[in-house]
N, C-alpha and C positions, 0 to 999 in steps of 0.2 A: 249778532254775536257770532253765527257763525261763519259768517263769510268774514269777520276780522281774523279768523280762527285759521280760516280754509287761506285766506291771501299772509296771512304769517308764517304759514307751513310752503306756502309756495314760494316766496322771498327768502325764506331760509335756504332750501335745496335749491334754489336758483345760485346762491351766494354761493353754498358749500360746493357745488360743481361747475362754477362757472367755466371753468377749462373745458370739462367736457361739453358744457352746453355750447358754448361757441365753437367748438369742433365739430359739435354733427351740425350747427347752423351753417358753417361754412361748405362740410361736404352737402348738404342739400342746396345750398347757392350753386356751386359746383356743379351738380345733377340736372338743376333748371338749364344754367348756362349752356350745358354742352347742347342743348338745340339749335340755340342762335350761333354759337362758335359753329357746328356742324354746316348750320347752313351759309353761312362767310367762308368755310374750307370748301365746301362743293360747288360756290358760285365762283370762286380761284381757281379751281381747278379746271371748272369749266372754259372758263376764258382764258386761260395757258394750253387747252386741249388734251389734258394730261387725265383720260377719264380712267386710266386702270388704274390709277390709286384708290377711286372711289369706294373701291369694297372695303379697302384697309382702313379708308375715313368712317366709315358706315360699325364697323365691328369698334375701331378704338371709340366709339360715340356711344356703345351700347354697353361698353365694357367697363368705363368711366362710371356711368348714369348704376350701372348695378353695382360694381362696385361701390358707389357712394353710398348707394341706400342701403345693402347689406352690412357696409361696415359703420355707419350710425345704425341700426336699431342692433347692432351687436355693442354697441359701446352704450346705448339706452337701456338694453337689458342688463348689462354689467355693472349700470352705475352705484344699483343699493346694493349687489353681490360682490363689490371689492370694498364697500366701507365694512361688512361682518370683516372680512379676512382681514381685512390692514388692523381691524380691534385683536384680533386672533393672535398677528406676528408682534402688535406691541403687548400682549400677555407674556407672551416668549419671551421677547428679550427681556422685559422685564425681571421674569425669573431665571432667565440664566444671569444680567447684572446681578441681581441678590445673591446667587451662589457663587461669581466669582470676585465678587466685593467682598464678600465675606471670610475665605480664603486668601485673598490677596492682604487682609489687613493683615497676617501675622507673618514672620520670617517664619525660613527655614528650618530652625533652632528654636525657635516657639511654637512651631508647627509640630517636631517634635518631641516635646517638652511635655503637650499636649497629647499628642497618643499612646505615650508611654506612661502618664497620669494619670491617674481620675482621679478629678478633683471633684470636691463632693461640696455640697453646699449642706448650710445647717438645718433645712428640713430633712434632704438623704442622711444625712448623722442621727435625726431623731426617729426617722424610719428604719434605720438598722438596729438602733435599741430596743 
């Protein structure tokens, strides 16, 4: 029971993020790759004789690799910290739709009509008696 439990909580948050889960799966493909790319750029270079690039090869290869893994586990910590706020901003609009849905159903002249009235309903009529 509960590993149906534990792999149905896993397939769900697999589904509901699949965007970000194949982004940090790509940046760590990315991170592996740059050793083998690295070492294809410094066996080129070697055979053209062109060795003072190598430092430039050697820092963009380190730069890559950290940048990759930096910016997945910053998008792995963010992932259950942007589904609170995205519920947060649909609270919001929600409540500002209702106050300007509400406002927008009357004209300007029944808008009005309305401030200048108080219309009372039959419970306020037997409460003032």
């Amino acid at each position: 029971m509960f590993k149906q439990v534990k792999s149905a909580l896993f397939w769900y948050y697999l589904i509901k993020f699949r965007r970000r889960v194949v982004l940090i799966v790509l940046l760590l493909i990315i991170a592996l790759f740059a050793n083998s790319i690295y070492a294809d750029v410094v066996q080129y270079l070697t055979l053209k004789e062109k060795l003072e690039f190598l430092e430039i090869v050697l820092l963009s290869k380190w730069i890559i690799i950290i940048f990759n893994i930096v910016f997945s586990i910053y998008l792995f910590l963010t992932m259950f910290k942007n589904q609170e706020d995205d519920y947060k901003k649909e609270e919001k609009k929600k409540e500002v739709k209702a106050t300007t849905s509400s406002s927008e159903k009357f004209s300007e002249r029944e808008k009005q009509f309305l401030h200048k009235k108080k219309l009372k309903t039959k419970a306020d009529i037997l409460l003032d008696k």
